[in-house]
ZAKENU-883147 format. One record per residue (C-alpha): residue in three letters; x, z, y. Coordinates in steps of 0.05 Angstrom, whole numbers, padded with zeros to 5 digits, always signed. Layout:
ALAXZY...
END
This chain:
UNK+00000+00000+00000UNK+00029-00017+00064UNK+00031+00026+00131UNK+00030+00010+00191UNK+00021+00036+00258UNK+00013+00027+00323UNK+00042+00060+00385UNK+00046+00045+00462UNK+00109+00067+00506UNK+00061+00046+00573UNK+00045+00116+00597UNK-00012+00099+00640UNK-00049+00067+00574UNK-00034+00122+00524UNK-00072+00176+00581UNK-00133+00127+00592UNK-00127+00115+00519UNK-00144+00199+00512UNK-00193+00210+00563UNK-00258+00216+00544UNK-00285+00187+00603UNK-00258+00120+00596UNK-00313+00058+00593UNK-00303+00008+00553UNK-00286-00058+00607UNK-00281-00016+00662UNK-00221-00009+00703UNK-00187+00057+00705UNK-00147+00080+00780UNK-00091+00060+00742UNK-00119-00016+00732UNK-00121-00010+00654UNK-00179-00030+00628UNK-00196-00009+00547UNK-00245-00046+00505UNK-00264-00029+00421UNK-00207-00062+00385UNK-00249-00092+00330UNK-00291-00133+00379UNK-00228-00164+00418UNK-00190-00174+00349UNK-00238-00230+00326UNK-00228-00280+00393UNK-00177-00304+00420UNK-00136-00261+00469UNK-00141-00296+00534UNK-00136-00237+00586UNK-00070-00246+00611UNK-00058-00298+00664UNK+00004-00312+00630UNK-00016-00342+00564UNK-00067-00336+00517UNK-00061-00321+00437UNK-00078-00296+00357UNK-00074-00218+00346UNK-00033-00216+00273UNK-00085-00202+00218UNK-00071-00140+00206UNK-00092-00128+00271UNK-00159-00164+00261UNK-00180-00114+00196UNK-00179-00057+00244UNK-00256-00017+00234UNK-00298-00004+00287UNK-00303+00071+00309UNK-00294+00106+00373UNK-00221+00095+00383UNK-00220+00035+00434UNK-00142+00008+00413UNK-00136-00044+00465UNK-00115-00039+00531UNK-00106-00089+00586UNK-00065-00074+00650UNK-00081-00108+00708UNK-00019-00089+00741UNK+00032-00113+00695UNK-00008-00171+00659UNK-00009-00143+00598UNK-00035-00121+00532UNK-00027-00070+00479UNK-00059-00049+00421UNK-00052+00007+00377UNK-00081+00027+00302UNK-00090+00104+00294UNK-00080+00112+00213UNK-00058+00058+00156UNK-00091+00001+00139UNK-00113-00011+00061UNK-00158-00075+00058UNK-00206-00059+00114UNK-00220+00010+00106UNK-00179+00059+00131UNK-00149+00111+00082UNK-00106+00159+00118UNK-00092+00181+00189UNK-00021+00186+00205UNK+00023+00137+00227UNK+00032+00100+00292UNK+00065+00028+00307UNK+00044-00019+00373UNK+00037-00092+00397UNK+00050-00104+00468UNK+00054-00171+00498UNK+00071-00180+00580UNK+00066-00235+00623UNK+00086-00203+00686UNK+00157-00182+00712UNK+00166-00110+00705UNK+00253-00091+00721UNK+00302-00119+00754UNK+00326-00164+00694UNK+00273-00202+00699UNK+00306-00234+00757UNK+00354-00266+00714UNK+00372-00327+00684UNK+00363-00320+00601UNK+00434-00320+00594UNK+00451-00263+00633UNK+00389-00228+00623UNK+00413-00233+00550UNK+00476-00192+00570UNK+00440-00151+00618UNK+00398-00125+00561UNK+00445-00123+00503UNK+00488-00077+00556UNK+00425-00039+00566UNK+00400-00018+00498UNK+00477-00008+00475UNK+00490+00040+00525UNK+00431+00065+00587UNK+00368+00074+00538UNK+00344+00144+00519UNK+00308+00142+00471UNK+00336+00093+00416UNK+00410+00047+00418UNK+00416-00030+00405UNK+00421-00055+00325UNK+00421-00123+00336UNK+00410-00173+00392UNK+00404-00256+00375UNK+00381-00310+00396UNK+00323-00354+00365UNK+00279-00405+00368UNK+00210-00420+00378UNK+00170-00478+00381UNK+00161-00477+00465UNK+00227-00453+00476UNK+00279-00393+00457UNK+00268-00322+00451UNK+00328-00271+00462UNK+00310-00227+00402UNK+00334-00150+00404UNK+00320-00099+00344UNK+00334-00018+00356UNK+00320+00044+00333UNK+00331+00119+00331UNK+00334+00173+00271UNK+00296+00239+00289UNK+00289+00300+00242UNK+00216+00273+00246UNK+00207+00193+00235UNK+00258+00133+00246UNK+00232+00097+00316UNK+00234+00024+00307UNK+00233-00026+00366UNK+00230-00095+00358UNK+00228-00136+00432UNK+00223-00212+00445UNK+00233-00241+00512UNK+00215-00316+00505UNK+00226-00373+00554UNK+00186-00438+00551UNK+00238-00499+00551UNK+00254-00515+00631UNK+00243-00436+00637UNK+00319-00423+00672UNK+00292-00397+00731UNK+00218-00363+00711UNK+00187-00297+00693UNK+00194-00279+00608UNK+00136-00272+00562UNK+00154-00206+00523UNK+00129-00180+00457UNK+00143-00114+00429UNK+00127-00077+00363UNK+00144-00012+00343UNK+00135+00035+00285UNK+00154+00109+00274UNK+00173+00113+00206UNK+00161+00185+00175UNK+00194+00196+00112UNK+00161+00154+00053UNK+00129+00110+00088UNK+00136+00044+00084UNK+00178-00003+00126UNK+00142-00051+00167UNK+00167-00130+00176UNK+00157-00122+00250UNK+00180-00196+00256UNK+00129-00229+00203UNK+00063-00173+00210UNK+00071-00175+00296UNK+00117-00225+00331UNK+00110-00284+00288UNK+00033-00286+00287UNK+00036-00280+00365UNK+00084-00324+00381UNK+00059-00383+00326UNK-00002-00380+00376UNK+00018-00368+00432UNK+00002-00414+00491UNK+00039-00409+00566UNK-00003-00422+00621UNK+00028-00448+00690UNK+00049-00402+00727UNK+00002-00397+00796UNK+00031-00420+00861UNK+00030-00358+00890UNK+00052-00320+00839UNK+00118-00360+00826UNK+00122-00350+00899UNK+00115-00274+00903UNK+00171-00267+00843UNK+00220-00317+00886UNK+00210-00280+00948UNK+00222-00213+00908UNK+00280-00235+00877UNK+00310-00269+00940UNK+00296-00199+00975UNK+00337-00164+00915UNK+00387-00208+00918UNK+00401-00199+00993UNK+00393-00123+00990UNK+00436-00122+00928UNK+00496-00166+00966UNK+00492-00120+01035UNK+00496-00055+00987UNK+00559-00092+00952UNK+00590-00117+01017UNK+00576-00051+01059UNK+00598+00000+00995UNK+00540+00031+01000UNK+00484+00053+00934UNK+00442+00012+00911UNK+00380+00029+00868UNK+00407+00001+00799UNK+00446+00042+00753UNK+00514+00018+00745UNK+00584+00036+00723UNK+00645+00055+00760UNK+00674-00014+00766UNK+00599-00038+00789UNK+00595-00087+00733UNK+00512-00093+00725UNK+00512-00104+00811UNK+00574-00162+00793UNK+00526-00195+00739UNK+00476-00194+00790UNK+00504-00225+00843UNK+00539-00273+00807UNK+00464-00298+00783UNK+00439-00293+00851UNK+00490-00355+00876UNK+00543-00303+00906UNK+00617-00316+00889UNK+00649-00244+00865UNK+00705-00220+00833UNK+00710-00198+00765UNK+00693-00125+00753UNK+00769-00092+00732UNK+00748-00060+00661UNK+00731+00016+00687UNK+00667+00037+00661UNK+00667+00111+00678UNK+00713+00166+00708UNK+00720+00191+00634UNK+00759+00123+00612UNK+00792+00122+00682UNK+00829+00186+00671UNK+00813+00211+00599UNK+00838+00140+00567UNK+00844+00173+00507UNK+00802+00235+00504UNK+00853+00276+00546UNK+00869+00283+00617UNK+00928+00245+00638UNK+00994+00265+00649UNK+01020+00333+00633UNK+01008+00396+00651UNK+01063+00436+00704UNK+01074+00503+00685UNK+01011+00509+00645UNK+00971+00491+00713UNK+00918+00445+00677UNK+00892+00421+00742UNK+00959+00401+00766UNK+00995+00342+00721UNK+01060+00303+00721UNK+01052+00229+00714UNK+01110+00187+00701UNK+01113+00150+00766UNK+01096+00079+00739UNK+01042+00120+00713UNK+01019+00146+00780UNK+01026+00079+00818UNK+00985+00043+00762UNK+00937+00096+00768UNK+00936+00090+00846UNK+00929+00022+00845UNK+00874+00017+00798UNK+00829+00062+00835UNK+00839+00023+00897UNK+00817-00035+00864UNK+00752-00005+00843UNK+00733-00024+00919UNK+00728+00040+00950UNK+00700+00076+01021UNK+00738+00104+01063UNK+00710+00184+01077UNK+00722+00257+01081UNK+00732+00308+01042UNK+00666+00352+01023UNK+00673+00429+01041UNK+00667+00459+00971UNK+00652+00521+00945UNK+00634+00542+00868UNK+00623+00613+00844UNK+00620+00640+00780UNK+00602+00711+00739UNK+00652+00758+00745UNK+00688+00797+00683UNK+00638+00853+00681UNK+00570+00807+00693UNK+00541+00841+00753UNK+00562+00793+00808UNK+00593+00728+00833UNK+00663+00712+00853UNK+00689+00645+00881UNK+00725+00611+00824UNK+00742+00546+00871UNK+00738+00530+00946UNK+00753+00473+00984UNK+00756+00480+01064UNK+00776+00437+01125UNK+00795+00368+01125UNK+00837+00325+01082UNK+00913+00319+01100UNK+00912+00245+01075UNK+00877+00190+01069UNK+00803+00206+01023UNK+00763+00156+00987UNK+00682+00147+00966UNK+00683+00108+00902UNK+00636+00059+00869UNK+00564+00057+00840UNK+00536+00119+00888UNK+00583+00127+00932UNK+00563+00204+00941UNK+00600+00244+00985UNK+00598+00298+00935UNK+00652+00260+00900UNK+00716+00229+00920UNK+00787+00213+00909UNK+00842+00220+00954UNK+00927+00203+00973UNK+00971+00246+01005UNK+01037+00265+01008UNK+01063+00343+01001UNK+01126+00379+01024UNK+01132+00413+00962UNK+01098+00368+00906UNK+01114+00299+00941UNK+01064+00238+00923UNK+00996+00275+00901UNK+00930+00242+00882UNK+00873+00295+00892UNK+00811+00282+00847UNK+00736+00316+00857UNK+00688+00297+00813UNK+00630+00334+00795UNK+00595+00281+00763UNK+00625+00290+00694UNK+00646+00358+00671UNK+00709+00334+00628UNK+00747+00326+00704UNK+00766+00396+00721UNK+00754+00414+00798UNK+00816+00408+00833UNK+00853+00360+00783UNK+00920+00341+00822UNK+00972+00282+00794UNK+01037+00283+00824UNK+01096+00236+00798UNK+01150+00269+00760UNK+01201+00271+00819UNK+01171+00335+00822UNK+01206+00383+00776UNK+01184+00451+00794UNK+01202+00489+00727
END
């Protein structure tokens, strides 16, 4: 007997989903609109302005009851379904397990400004390494009868069930420059239950029928006008070293893809994804300690140059130092005592750095009558950099 279940990750449609005074075709404050699954199951689904298509037919055995299952944004141009229990013929014989169908016609992140090439990197990139809640199997391309699909398969092991996320983002041929149709299907997997072809039970069906309307006038407008406007505010942010509203890394790699897909001629990022890799390379601080001082290091000074040199290539701000001032517990418990304080300004020349460019943060160059060349680092972004961490070259030999 085979399982399967059906889960949506749109928040707004899982609450209207639960509230007992949703109406069936009318439109919640949220725009969602829910209607009894069996009774959309048997036509053809032709509420997006995007496209039209077949449900799979498992889909189409779902009963009749008082679950609705079937939920159409009006926002986001999409639609999403969702069987509570596990379907045996057409009855139901257990309630239990989830899995979901989503399809989306509308452009919902950033990356859907992108040509399918470099969305195709964008996302790989982002299920390998920025999603929460599950990490990147396998990512592919493949093809389909109007086009090519950028095909990406994850999942995540819990002490409860095995998430499994299957997402399409399909292009119709002369598509370069448009807005993706994505499909998604999930399952949680609790133990002993069966796995779910998530290609052949959900995408396949979908995408075998699948028809893409034009796009309107106006909306193909609206999406080049929004990504024109990201574009610009995405250069001036680059160009001013300033934040910008996409999560990046140190070397400001995602804003360089970006750009680079927006028309703008940029340099290569230089290879530094965090602070961590900068000065942790392999899992340890640089250099050496002096005199058991682990916040003070000797680099050897080809070392220290290279080290120099690569943060200054990491195109950073010029600043000042931030007044700081951390306490901690003292020996006994009762009270607080400063452990580290940081007052007046810098004797050298102090540097904002690359994707935030917070003032909380910095790096800065100076020279010292005692310890000669010094690179000062604060960074209390990642709590493997000790406050305070200092590399000097080894010309200085205080033993």
């Amino acid at each position: 007997m085979k399982k399967y279940l059906l889960f949506v990750f749109l928040l707004p449609i899982f609450i209207a989903g639960c509230d007992n005074n949703v109406k069936p075709g009318v439109a919640s404050k949220a725009g969602v609109v829910q209607y009894p699954l069996c009774e959309k199951a048997k036509k053809r689904i032709t509420d997006l302005q995007r496209a039209s298509f077949e449900l799979p037919s498992v889909i189409k055995q779902a009963p009749c009851g008082e679950w609705l299952g079937y939920s159409h944004s009006l926002r986001s141009d999409s639609v999403s379904v969702e069987l509570l229990g596990v379907i045996a013929g057409s009855e139901i014989n257990e309630v239990g397990g989830i899995n979901s169908l989503t399809v989306t016609g509308g452009y919902e992140v950033y990356a859907d400004y992108l040509s399918p090439d470099a969305f195709f990197e964008e996302y790989t990139e982002y299920l390998s390494k920025r999603m929460p809640t599950y990490r990147l199997v396998a990512s592919s391309w493949v093809g389909w009868s109007e086009g090519r699909c950028a095909r990406f398969y994850s999942d995540n092991k819990t002490s409860l069930y095995l998430l499994r996320v299957l997402d399409y983002f399909c292009w119709e041929n002369n598509g370069e420059k448009t807005i993706p149709i994505h499909l998604q299907a999930t399952q949680k997997q609790t133990p002993g239950q069966l796995t779910t072809d998530l290609d052949k039970e959900f995408i396949d069906p979908v995408l075998s029928t699948l028809k893409i309307n034009p796009l309107p006038t106006e909306r193909l407008t609206a999406w080049s006008k929004d990504r024109g406007s990201f574009c610009t505010r995405l250069k001036k942010g680059y160009d001013e070293k300033s934040g910008f509203s996409i999560s990046d890394d140190l070397d400001r790699r995602r804003t360089i893809r970006f750009l680079r897909d927006c028309g703008y001629d940029v340099p290569s990022p230089v290879g530094v994804e965090s602070w961590k890799e900068m000065l942790m390379p392999n899992g340890s601080l640089l250099g050496q300690p002096v005199l058991g001082d682990n916040t003070l290091r000797r680099l050897p000074h080809a070392t220290f140059s290279a080290v120099k040199e690569k943060l200054m290539s990491l195109q950073p701000s010029r600043g000042e130092r931030p007044e700081v001032r951390v306490q901690g517990p003292t020996r006994d418990g009762k009270g607080l005592v400063v452990i580290f304080k940081l007052n007046g300004p810098y004797a050298g020349e102090w540097y904002k750095f690359p994707p935030s460019y917070s003032e909380r943060n910095g790096v800065g160059f100076r020279v010292d009558s005692r310890l000669g060349e010094v690179i000062d680092v604060l960074i209390r972004e990642d709590v493997n950099i000790p406050l305070g961490l200092r590399f000097v070259t080894d010309d200085y030999a205080d033993y």
